[in-house]
N, C-alpha and C positions, 0 to 999 in steps of 0.2 A: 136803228139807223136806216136813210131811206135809202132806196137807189143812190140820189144825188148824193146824200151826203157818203153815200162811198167812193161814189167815181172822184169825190174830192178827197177824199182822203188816200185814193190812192194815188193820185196825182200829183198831192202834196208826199207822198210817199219817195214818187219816183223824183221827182224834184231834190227830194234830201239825200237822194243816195246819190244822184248823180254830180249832187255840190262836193259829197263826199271823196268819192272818186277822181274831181276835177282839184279837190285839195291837193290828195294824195298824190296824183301826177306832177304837183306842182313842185311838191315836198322833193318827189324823186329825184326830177328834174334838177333841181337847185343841186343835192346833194350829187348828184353826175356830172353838172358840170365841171370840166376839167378845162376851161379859159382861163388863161390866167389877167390877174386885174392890176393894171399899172398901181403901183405902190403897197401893193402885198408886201406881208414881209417875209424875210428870208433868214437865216442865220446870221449874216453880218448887214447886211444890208437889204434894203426894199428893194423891189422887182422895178425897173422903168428899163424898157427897150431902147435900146440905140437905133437912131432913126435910120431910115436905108440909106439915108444921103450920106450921112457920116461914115456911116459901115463903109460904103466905096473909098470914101477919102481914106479912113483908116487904112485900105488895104492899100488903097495908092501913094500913099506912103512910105507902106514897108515893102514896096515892090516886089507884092506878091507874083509868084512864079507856080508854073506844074512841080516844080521844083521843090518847093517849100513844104515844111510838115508847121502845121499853124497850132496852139493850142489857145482856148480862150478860156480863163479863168472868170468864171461865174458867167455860164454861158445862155443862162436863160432860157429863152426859146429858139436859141440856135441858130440867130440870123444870121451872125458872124462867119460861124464855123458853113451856114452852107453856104454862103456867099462868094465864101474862102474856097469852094469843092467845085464849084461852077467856073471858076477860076482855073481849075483844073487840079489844085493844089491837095495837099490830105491834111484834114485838119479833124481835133479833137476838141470835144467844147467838156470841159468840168464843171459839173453842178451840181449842188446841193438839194435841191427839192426835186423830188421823186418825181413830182407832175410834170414840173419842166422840161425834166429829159425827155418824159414819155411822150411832147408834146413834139417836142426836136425830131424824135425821132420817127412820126409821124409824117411831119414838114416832110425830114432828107427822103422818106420814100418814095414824099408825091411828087417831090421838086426829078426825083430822079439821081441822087446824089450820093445816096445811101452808102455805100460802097467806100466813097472817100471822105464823106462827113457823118463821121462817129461820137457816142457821148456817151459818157460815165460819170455814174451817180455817187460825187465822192467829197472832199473836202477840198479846198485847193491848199490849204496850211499842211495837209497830209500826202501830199500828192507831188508824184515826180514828173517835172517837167521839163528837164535836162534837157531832151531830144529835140527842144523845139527849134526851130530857126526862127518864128515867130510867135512873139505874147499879144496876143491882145483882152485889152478888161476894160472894165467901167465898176469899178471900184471908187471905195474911198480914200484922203490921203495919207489918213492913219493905219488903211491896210496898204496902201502900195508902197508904205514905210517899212511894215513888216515883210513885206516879199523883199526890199529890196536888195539884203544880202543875199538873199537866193538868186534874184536875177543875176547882179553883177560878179557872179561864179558863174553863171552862164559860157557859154563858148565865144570870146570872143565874133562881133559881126553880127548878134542875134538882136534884130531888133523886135521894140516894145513900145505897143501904141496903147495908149492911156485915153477914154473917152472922158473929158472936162479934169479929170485930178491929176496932180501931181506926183513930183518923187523928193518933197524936201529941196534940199539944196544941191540936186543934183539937177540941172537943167537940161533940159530939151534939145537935141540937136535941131529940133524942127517944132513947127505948132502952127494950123491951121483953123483958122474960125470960118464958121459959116454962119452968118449973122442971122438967117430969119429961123432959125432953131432955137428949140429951146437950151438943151444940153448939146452946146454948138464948138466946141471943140474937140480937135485931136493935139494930142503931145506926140511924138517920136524920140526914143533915146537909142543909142546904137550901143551895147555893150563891148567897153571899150578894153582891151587888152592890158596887162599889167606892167607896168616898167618904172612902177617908183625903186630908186636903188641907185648902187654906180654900175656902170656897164664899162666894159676894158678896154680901151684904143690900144693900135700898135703904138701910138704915140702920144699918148695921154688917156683921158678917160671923158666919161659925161655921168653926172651925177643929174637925172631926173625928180623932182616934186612931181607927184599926179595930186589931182582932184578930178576924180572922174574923167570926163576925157578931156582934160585940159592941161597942159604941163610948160610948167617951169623947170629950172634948174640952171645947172652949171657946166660949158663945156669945157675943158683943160686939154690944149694941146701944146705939147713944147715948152710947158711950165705955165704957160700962159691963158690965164683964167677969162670966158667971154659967159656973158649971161645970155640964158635961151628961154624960148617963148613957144609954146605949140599947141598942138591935139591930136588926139585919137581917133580916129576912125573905123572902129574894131580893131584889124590889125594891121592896118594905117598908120603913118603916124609921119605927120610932118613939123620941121620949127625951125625958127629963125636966130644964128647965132652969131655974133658981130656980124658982118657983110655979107652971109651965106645962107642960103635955103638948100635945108636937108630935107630926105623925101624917104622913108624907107617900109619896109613891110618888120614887123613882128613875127618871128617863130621861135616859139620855147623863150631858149635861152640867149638867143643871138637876135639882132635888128643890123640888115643890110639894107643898101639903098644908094641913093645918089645924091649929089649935089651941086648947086648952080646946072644943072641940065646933063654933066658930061660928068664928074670926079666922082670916085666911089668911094665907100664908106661901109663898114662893119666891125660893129661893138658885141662882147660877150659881155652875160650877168655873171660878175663875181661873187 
């Protein structure tokens, strides 16, 4: 072999290792990346972020307060949950994919938030979220079908903002579009207090229908039977019975309150 044909072979040498190397970095790289890619999948559902515009509306909504403890079921990459912290609020985001959180909790450090937007890698079907004053998801309607006997045992007053899905035939006390998005709504339900039943007048009684926070029924005063009409507002709850507007609060087992502006009123659950 001559001179030349060395200095070429060794050049062609170094040429292949260096392809080599520029492979293998590629390889690495790929398998590190920890971005996550809109439409991933996930255990129940694919990854798509809730856009920041909506996040605000969502929280504006459920009139987020420093007050509030938030939890977001399937929290992704945690824009909720810090959104919710910057707010001043303490919020908790649930997720399923290991990367996600590690992604979240990445974000709350740099955002500065860490402290009051936390996340845990967990199930939301397994997972206790009693404590919250607010839910927020972007779920589907056949999971926020399945939560929803869990919400509505919630604490009366706890509301729950839904990005685009529903809850069946339980409707919305609120629902906001934002037309130049893609996944451009919010729903709002307020978890409504319980009073289907008869509750005891000194001088008759009130047999309530609920459907969620909407109520019918019967009031009987003095023998005398008038048909009523209302809703819930957690533990709100107003309705109209012959020529009167009742106005009262929910506690336990008793509903006090007023009527026409001046007369009072309070009923026990028998």
């Amino acid at each position: 072999m001559t001179e030349v044909e060395m200095k070429r072979f060794h050049i062609c040498g170094v040429a292949v290792v260096l392809c080599l190397l520029l492979a293998a970095a590629v390889v690495s790289a790929e398998e590190t990346d920890t971005t996550p890619k809109v439409g991933q999948p996930g255990k129940d559902v694919i990854w798509v972020p809730t856009h920041d515009t909506l996040v605000e509306t969502m929280l504006d909504m459920a009139k987020v307060t420093s007050v509030d403890y938030i939890i977001d079921l399937g929290s992704g990459d945690g824009r909720i949950v810090i959104a919710a912290a910057k707010r001043g609020a303490t919020a908790l985001g649930i997720e399923y994919d290991p990367g996600l959180v590690e992604l979240a909790r990445r974000v709350a450090i740099e955002e500065g938030v860490q402290e009051r937007a936390t996340f845990e890698e967990a199930d939301i079907f397994e997972s206790d979220f009693s404590q919250a004053t607010v839910i927020t998801m972007f779920l589907l309607s056949d999971l926020n079908l399945r939560l929803r006997p869990i919400i509505l045992d919630m604490k009366p007053g706890t509301r729950i903002v839904s990005n685009s899905f529903g809850m069946g035939n339980w409707i919305p006390d609120k629902t906001e579009i934002i037309s130049e998005l893609s996944f451009n709504t919010a729903h709002l339900w307020i978890v409504p207090a319980k009073v289907q039943g008869i509750w005891q007048l000194d001088n008759g009684q009130i047999y309530f229908i609920q459907k969620f926070q909407n109520i019918t029924g019967t009031l009987t005063v003095f023998g005398k039977d008038m048909e009523l009409t209302g809703k819930l507002d957690g533990c709100k709850i107003s309705f109209i019975a012959g020529d009167r507007e009742y106005i009262g609060t929910v506690s336990g087992n008793t509903i006090s309150g007023t009527y026409d502006g001046d007369g009072f009123w309070r009923v026990a659950r028998t």
